[in-house]
C-alpha positions in Angstrom: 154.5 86.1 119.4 151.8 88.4 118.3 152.0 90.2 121.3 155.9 90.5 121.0 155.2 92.5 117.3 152.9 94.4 118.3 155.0 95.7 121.3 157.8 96.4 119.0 155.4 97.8 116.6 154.3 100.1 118.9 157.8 101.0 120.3 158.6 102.3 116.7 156.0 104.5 116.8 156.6 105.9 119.6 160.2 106.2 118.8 159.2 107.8 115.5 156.9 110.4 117.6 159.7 111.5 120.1 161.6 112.0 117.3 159.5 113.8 115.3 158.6 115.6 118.5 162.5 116.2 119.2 162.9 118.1 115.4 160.0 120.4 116.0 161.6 121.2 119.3 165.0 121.8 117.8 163.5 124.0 115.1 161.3 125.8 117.1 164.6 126.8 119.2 166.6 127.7 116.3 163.6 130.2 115.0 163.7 131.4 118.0 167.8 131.9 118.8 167.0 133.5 115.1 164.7 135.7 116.5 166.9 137.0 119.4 169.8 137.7 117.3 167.8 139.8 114.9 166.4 141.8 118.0 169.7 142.3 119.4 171.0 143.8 116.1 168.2 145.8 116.0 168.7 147.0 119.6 172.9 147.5 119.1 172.1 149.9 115.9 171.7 153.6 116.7 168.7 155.2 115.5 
Protein backbone atom coordinates (compact mmCIF):
# COMPACT_ATOMS: atom_id res chain seq x y z
CA UNK A 1 0.00 0.00 0.00
CA UNK A 2 2.87 2.23 0.79
CA UNK A 3 4.46 1.41 -2.33
CA UNK A 4 1.14 2.13 -4.34
CA UNK A 5 1.34 6.07 -2.81
CA UNK A 6 4.39 6.56 -3.28
CA UNK A 7 4.16 5.51 -7.00
CA UNK A 8 1.31 7.82 -7.46
CA UNK A 9 3.11 10.33 -5.56
CA UNK A 10 5.70 10.26 -7.72
CA UNK A 11 3.62 10.13 -10.96
CA UNK A 12 2.22 13.64 -9.84
CA UNK A 13 5.38 14.97 -9.80
CA UNK A 14 6.39 13.95 -12.74
CA UNK A 15 3.23 15.00 -14.26
CA UNK A 16 3.65 18.37 -12.62
CA UNK A 17 7.31 18.64 -14.25
CA UNK A 18 6.21 17.81 -17.89
CA UNK A 19 3.92 20.23 -17.45
CA UNK A 20 5.82 22.79 -16.14
CA UNK A 21 8.32 21.75 -18.69
CA UNK A 22 5.51 21.90 -21.50
CA UNK A 23 4.64 26.05 -20.43
CA UNK A 24 8.23 27.00 -20.60
CA UNK A 25 8.29 25.40 -23.99
CA UNK A 26 5.18 27.08 -25.17
CA UNK A 27 6.47 30.35 -23.96
CA UNK A 28 9.73 30.12 -25.11
CA UNK A 29 8.09 29.52 -28.72
CA UNK A 30 5.75 32.37 -28.47
CA UNK A 31 8.89 34.87 -27.56
CA UNK A 32 10.33 33.62 -30.18
CA UNK A 33 7.26 33.61 -33.07
CA UNK A 34 7.35 37.35 -31.28
CA UNK A 35 10.70 37.73 -32.21
CA UNK A 36 10.33 36.77 -35.98
CA UNK A 37 7.42 38.92 -36.52
CA UNK A 38 9.22 42.03 -35.19
CA UNK A 39 12.24 41.12 -37.54
CA UNK A 40 10.20 40.68 -40.49
CA UNK A 41 8.55 44.14 -39.93
CA UNK A 42 11.67 45.49 -39.57
CA UNK A 43 12.98 43.83 -42.82
CA UNK A 44 9.44 44.78 -44.91
CA UNK A 45 10.07 48.71 -43.95
CA UNK A 46 12.19 50.69 -46.29
CA UNK A 47 15.04 52.48 -44.95
Amino acid sequence: MNTASNAARATTANVSLFGKLRALALHALNLHLQNCAVIAEAYRRPL
